[in-house]
Steps between C-alpha positions, in 0.01 A plus 500: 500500500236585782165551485535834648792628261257335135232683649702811495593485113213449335622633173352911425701537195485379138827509374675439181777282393801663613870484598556439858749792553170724390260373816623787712347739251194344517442489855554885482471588918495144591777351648650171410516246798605192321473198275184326593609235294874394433466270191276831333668802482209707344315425866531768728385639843457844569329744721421881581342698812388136646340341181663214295513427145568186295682579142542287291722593205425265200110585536373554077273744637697813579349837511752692709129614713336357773250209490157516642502383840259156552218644746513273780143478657611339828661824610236710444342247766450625864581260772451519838786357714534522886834414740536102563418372187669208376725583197301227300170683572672850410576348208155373415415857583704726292468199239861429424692204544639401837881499379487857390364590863809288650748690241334840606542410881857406439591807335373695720628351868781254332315245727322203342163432580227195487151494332315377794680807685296773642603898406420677825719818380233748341838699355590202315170425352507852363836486379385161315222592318636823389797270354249273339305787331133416714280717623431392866309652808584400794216352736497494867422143714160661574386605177233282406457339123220691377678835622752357288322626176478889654882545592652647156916560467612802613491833282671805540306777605416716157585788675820393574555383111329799324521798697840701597518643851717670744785307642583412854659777724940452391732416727713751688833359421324604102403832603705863370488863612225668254485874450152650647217553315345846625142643405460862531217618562273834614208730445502662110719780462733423783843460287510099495633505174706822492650280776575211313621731242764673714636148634574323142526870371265473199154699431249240523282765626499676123371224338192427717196742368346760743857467730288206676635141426206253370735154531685317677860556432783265557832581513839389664708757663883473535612672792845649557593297771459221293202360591143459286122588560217394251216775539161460437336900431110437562302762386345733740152570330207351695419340173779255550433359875519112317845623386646590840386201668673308244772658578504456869472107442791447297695752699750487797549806597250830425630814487166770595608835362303748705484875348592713777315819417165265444526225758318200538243443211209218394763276290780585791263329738405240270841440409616418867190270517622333187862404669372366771266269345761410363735447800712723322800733717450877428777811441315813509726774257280852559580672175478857387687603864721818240184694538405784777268432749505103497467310862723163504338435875148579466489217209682266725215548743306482283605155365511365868102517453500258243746242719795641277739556809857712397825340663545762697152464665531119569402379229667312170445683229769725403407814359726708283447880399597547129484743202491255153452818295849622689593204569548506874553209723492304230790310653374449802157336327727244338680382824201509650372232198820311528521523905120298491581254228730342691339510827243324290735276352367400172603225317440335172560151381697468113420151470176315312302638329373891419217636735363867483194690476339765233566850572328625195459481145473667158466442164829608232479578148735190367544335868129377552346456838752584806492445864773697735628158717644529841699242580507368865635119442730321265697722175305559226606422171451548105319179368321420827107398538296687685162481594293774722169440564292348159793626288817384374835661338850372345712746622695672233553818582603660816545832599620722757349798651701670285358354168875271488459154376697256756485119498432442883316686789583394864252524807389877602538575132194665273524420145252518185429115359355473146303342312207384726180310322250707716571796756560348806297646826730765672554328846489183386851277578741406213563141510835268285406211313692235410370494070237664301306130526482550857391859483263442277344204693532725820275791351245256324454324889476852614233620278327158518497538900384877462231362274401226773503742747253755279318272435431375924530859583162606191368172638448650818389816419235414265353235789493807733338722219274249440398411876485931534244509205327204615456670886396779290266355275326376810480788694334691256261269421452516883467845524224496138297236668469726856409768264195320317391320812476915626267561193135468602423337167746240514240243613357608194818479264610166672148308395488677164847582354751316650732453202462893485668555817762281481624679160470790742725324767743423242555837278692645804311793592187585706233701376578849672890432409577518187846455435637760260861391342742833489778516218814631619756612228820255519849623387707278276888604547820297415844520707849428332833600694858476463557278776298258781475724795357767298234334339403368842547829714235630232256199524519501896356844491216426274452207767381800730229629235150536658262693343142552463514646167656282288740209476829390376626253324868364399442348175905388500786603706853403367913587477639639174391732261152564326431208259234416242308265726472760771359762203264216391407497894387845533331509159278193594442617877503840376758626777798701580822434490798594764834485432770551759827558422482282164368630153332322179698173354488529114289284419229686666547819416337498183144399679521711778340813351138396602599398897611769760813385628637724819829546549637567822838470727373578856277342647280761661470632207362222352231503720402895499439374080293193605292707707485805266422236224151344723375799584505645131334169395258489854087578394386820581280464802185763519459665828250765669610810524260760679383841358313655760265387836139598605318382806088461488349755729154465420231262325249656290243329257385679116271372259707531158366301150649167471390433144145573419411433863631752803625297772597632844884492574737595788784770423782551756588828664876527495799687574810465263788490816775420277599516133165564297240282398540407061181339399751335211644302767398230668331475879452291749310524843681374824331444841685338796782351255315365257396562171093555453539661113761493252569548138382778245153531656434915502167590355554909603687736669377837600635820675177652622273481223775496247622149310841556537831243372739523795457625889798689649634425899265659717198545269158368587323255250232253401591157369247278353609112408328279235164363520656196665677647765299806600433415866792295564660790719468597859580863680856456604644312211829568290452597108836446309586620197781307332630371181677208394845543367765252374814455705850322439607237725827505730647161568460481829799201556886661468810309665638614804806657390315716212415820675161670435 
């Protein structure tokens, strides 16, 4: 027997004493090659997926299990190797004996080779030492020996092992006819989804609250010429602009439905803006065209303005009157769908694996977490992986627009996937994986590289905080040390009290500056929806709060209904709840008696309660408001008893030209702007002779302050006579689409 072939069956069993006829049983997947040994018929050879085994049937040791394998340390040795070395030095290298080389070599070229013979082939080399089980790095003529120690084997990028991503473009020969995917879109209120209700014939539009949809719908449309169209409704509102542009990137066609009797409106325009970001072809349907008095041509013109040019103008976007309420042209919309599709020519690939991205998603009593999928590569299946994002789910249940379990979804078809560890990000693509090991491993390199990049990314901010307050720090001390150096005693405070004005330096204000630290009341609220876009339409439009009254805060935002943690949230944080579209889960219901929890199902209404809610809990601000207005006409000094003493005082002679004069209110003197007296400083106030408690408009008067301010008025100046009174705040922040 050769050295090569005992090398090769180095015994891995322990086997019992047992009848020859049994030893294919034993070897299970491994397939008997031969007798190794004529004269002992208990010997055998066999071998499976490149590896052989040496059985021996009359071993006393049989355990019907594998035998630890001996660790051999020389192949857990590195060694560096490079092209025209002699097969007796390879052999020193890799540390095996020079016959098992020669077998190797003749196994592989069925040519027989010499020890003092050099291996110039760098293929061959490789293909040796893989055969012989060594680790090897091959080293180039120039590399010098101590570089030698540097050069490590060859690893796999961990990217490449850990992480799932997209695969390469398919071939055309692999590529089918898909049905369009088509987003429609338009300004709120224009009859998008009484649209989309007329063309699968449903009422889609009854089930959204306020007649204004608030997701983003999915659906597939059969046709009665045969052919297919997956819709995707956006919603109108201005609230939802991260919706529509969502839709526009997953899209291939959008469908603008124009209301003819309104025209172009904010979301219209923003709408066209999002398709062509996009690179997305338009088909203009102006809606509504049953009622009197509508202009098909002025909105064409109209559109032109926005580089929306009709067919019939020169352009390429075909424009189709219709009536969805009367259903009107309806027919003519759907060729015109069908007529672009396959100008466009889309095409899918059915082979490898499953690719799509999250249209939206939702929690379901008894489902869990669920994500509406699009498909756009691959067929999806029950019992697939998927992974989207830092999330992962073994699909188990799909379902069809329709609410239909099915077993397989082809490209350009939306379906609802269950069972998803965490919500995935709407937007985010939908990637297959091979086995819940490697999807695992996939989302734990994924949140270890979003960790890594966290990290780098606070790394960077707190050196630039840091160098900001440092430029800072020095700038004021700057701008103190100017300020003492201005003093004419700082000679004196340098020499005596040095120690004194550095603690000055260093308490951050000056002298004349006092800094004076203003509370501002902060509003605690927490935000749970029935599904992803909502929750983030809603915390997109808090984005835009600015306000010089008071603050928010979002304690929690989340999908699904009301739970115990989010009532243990606003009772800590002592905050308000909003609900939209989902109600109380059990198991919180019987806390949630001491937390205000606001239910609502539009989202402008939601709002109009937020706001009504801050301004009930806003501070009551106190504010002048004026009784009556005198101006000083003459100057006039009395001797009146101040005490035991008489002291000689000025009075004012005025004339009340507004209002009246109360002497239970308060005054104040104004010359040129600015205030010379103020407060509740009236000592008396006479009509003639008389001491009299008010002065009427038009009236003549004396008016004598206290002791302190008795000849702090000129001829000429203002008296005002006003009162303090206490005033409730108005927010003074509202979103854009909220009218005032």
């Amino acid at each position: 027997m050769s050295l090569m072939l005992r090398r090769c069956i180095q015994p891995a069993f322990q086997l019992k004493t047992i009848a020859p006829q049994s030893c294919m049983k034993i070897t299970g997947c491994f397939q008997t090659i031969g007798l190794l040994n004529p004269d002992d018929k208990h010997c055998i050879l066999a071998h499976s997926s490149n590896t052989y085994q040496y059985i021996h049937t009359t071993s006393q040791n049989f355990q019907g299990t594998h035998a630890k394998k001996k660790i051999d340390k020389k192949k857990n040795q590195t060694a560096y190797i490079k092209p025209g070395m002699s097969i007796k030095k390879l052999a020193f290298k890799l540390k095996v004996p020079e016959a098992e080389i020669l077998e190797c070599l003749q196994v592989l070229t069925e040519t027989e080779y010499q020890s003092d013979q050099a291996l110039q082939d760098v293929t061959l080399l490789k293909k040796t030492c893989k055969m012989l089980e060594r680790n090897y790095v091959i080293v180039d003529d120039k590399k010098k020996a101590h570089d030698k120690q540097q050069i490590k084997p060859k690893q796999t990028s961990k990217i490449e092992v850990l992480d799932i991503v997209k695969q390469p473009p398919a071939a055309d020969e692999l590529l089918k006819p898909r049905s369009p995917v088509v987003t429609i879109m338009g300004h709120v209120d224009h009859g998008k989804t009484t649209l989309l209700d007329a063309l699968r014939q449903s009422s889609i539009v009854d089930k959204e609250f306020g007649g204004i949809t608030q997701h983003v719908g999915a659906f597939v449309v059969n046709l009665d010429s045969g052919h297919s169209i997956t819709f995707l409704d956006t919603p109108g509102h201005e609230a939802f602009t991260a919706m529509r542009a969502r839709g526009a990137s997953v899209t291939d066609i959008v469908i603008l439905v124009i209301a003819a009797e309104d025209g172009i409106m904010p979301q219209t325009i923003e709408s066209i803006q999002h398709a062509k970001n996009a690179n997305v072809p338009l088909i203009v349907a102006i809606n509504k065209i049953d009622k009197q008095g509508t202009d098909v041509t002025k909105i064409k013109h109209m559109l032109a303005s926005y580089d929306v040019v009709a067919e019939e103008f020169g352009g390429d976007v075909q424009i189709v009157p219709i009536s969805a309420l009367k259903r009107i042209n309806l027919d003519q919309l759907e060729e015109a769908v069908i007529t672009l599709s396959e100008l466009l020519e889309l095409k899918a690939s059915t082979c490898g694996s499953f690719e799509g991205s999250i249209i939206e998603t939702r929690t379901s009593e008894g489902r869990g977490k669920l994500a509406t999928v699009l498909v756009q590569r691959g067929i999806l299946k029950k019992g697939s992986y998927l992974i989207s994002g830092n999330t992962w789910t073994k699909v188990r249940g799909l379902y069809d627009c329709n609410g239909k379990q099915i077993n397989e979804a082809l490209p350009s078809t939306p379906v609802e996937v269950d069972g998803w560890k965490e919500f995935p990000l709407v937007g985010d693509d939908v990637l297959e994986a091979p086995s819940q090991k490697s999807v695992v491993n996939a989302v734990e390199y994924r949140l270890e590289k979003q960790a890594e990049e966290k990290a780098n990314s606070d790394k960077s901010v707190i050196d630039s905080i840091r160098k900001t307050e440092r430029e800072t720090y020095q700038k004021k001390r700057e701008e103190k040390l100017n300020y003492f150096r201005s003093l004419k005693s700082f000679s004196r405070i340098h020499k005596t009290s040095i120690s004194w004005a550095e603690t000055w330096m260093n308490s951050g204000k000056l002298p004349e500056n006092e800094e004076i630290v203003q509370t501002r009341p902060k509003f605690h609220i927490i935000i749970k929806g029935d599904v992803a876009g909502s929750v983030e339409a809603i915390e997109d439009v808090l984005g835009t709060f600015r306000s010089d009254m008071c603050d928010i805060d979002i304690v929690h935002s989340g999908i699904g209904e009301v739970t115990q943690y989010d009532i243990e949230l606003a009772e800590i944080s002592e905050g308000v709840i909003f609900a939209f579209n989902v109600g109380v889960g059990v198991g919180a219901q019987s806390i949630s008696d001491n937390v205000p929890i606001k239910h609502h199902n539009v989202i402008y209404h939601l709002f109009d309660d937020l706001i009504k809610l801050i301004n009930d809990e806003l501070p009551t601000t106190l504010e002048e408001e004026i009784i009556g207005q005198a101006v000083i006409k003459q100057k006039f000094d009395v001797t009146t008893k101040v005490g035991k003493k008489k002291q000689k005082v000025s009075v004012a002679g005025c004339t009340c030209e507004s209002g009246n004069l109360d002497r239970k209110h308060l005054f104040k003197v104004i010359r040129n702007d600015e205030i010379i007296v103020q407060g509740n400083n009236l000592a008396s106030l006479k009509h003639h002779k008389d001491e009299v408690k008010s002065i009427n408009k038009g009236q003549d008067c004396g008016i004598q302050f206290d002791i302190n301010n008795s000849d702090s008025f000129e001829i000429g100046d203002t008296i005002i006579c006003y009162e303090m009174v206490e005033k409730e705040q108005i927010l003074d922040w509202r979103p854009e689409f909220i009218k005032t």
